[in-house]
N, C-alpha and C positions, 0 to 999 in steps of 0.2 A: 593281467594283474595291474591293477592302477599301482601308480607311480608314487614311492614314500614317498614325503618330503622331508628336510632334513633340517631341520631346528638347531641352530648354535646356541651351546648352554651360553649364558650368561655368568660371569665371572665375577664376583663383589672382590673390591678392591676397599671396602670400609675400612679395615686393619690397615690397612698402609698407606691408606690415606691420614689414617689418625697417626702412624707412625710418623710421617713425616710432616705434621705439625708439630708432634714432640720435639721431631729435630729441630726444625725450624729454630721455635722457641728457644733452645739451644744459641745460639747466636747472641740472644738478649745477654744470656749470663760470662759469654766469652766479648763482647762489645763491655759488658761491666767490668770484666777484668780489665781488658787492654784502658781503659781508662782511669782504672785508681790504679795501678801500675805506673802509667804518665805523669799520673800527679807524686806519686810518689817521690818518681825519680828526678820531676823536676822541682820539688819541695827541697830533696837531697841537693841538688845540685842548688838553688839558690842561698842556703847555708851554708854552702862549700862541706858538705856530706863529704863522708869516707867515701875515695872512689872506688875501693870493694864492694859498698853497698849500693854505687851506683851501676855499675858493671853487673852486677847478681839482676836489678830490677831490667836490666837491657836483655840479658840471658831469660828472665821469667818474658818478657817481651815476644821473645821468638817462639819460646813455647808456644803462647798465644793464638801465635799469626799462624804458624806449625798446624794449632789444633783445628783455628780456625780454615785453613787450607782444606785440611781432611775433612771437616764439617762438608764444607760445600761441596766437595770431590763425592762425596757419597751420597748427599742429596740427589745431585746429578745424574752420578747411576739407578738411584732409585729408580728416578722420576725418569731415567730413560730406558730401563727394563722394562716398568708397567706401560709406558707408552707402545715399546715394542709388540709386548702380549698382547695389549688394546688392538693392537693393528692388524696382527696375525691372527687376533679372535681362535684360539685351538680348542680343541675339546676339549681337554684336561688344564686345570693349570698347571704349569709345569714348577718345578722345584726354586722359588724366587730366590729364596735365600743364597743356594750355591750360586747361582747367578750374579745376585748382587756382590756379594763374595770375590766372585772370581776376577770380575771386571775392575772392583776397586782395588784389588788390591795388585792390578795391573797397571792402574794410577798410579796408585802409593807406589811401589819401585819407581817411577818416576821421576818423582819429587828427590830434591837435594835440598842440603842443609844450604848451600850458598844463594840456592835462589830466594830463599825466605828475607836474607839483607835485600831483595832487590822489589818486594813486595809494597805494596804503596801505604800500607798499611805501619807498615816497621819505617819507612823510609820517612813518613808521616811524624812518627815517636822522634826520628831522630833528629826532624830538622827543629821541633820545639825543644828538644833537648840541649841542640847547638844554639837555637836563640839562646837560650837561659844560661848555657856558659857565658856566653858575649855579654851576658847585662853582667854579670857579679864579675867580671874579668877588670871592669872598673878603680881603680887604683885605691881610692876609701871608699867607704861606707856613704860618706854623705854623696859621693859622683856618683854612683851605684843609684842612692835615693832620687837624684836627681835625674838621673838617666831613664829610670821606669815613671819618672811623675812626667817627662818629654813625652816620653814614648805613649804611655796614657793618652796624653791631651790630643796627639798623635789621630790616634785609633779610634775610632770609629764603633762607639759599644753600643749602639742602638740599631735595635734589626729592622728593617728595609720593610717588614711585612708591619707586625703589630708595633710598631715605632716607639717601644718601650726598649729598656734594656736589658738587655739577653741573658737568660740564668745558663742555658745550655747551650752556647753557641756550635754551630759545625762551618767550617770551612767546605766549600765547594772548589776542589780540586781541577775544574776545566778553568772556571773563568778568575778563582781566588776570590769571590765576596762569600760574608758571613753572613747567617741567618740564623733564628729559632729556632732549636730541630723539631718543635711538634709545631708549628707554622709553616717550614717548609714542606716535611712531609704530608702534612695535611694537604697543600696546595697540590703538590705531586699526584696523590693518592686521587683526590678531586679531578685530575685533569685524565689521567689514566683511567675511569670509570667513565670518563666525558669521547674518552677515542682521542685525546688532544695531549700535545707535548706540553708539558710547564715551561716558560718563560723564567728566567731570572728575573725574579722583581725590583734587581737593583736599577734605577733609572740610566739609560744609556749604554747598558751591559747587550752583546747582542748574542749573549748564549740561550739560547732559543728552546734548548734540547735539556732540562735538569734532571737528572736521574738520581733515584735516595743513593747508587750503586757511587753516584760522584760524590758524598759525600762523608765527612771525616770529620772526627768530633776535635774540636778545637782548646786545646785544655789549654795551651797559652793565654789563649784569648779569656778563657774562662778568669782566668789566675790573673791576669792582668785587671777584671772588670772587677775580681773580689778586692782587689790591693788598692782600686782607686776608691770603691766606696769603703775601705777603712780609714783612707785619706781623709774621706770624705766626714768620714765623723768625727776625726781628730778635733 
């Protein structure tokens, strides 16, 4: 009897591959929170806000960081279930769901509420939060004024790439310079399809290595650039 041969089905992973751009996408709407969240709380606090209502926007904070934690936590699993199955190629798919299921939520026990303060992301909110006490901590109103038009002239509102000034700045958490977020990620993105690392484009900077993962949207900076060009029209 000649010899079957034996044929591996083929396993479409279309669904979850679309699944996990859904997720993905996800991100955009939790990045839009953690950011009108910041401005919020540092709006409150440059009024001298009720500190209930600064302490509620710090507590919606963590949620955030919380959800956004679990986001990625289960991406992860997705994305390292179906690689698993890819590898093992079986005959059957096997049941993904329990799967992904089980593993995350082996994760999840994990996680604690303390390490969420410790996330770069929360730790991020807080230290623009502590800037913003420091400037209204100011004894009058006119030092205060004067303290943010220093600090202004100070800073540095123009990004390094398009040498305009920055509607959405991100701080870059390795080396601390600011940039465009769709100018740096574009450069990023550009050099990743190239095989090559992004350079910081700030001049003399020798952080070689930029990853979108380093960076963190800068809502101080943002609030700073909006307050000098009301200055500005005064």
């Amino acid at each position: 009897m000649p010899g079957r041969s034996t044929v591996t089905p083929v396993i479409s992973f279309s669904s979850v591959d679309s699944a996990l751009s859904s997720l993905k996408a996800c991100h955009v709407s939790i990045s839009t929170g953690i950011e009108v969240t910041t401005d919020v709380a540092l709006a409150l606090t440059e009024h001298e806000g009720n500190a209930e209502e600064v302490s509620k926007m710090e507590k919606l904070m963590l949620d955030y960081v919380s959800m956004d934690q679990e986001l990625e936590q289960f991406i992860q699993v997705v994305e390292d279930v179906t690689n698993q199955i890819k590898q093992e190629r079986p005959e059957q798919l096997p049941d993904v769901k329990s799967l992904v299921n089980e593993k995350f939520n082996e994760l999840k026990n994990l996680n604690k509420d303390e390490d969420l303060l410790k996330t770069d992301k929360y730790l991020h909110f807080k230290s623009q939060l502590n800037e913003m006490k420091k400037q209204v901590g100011a004894e009058s109103p006119n030092e205060i004024d004067e303290d943010i038009a220093v600090t202004q002239s100070q800073r540095n509102f123009i990004c390094p790439i398009t040498q305009r000034e920055m509607e959405r700045p991100v701080k870059n958490k390795v080396c601390g310079h600011n940039y465009e977020t769709e100018a740096i990620i574009k450069i990023i993105q550009t050099k990743y399809k190239q095989k090559k690392k992004a350079r910081c484009p700030v001049v003399g900077c020798d952080n070689g290595d930029v990853k979108q993962s380093d960076l963190s949207i800068d809502t101080s900076l943002r609030r700073a650039i909006e307050n000098h060009r009301r200055h500005q029209i005064r």
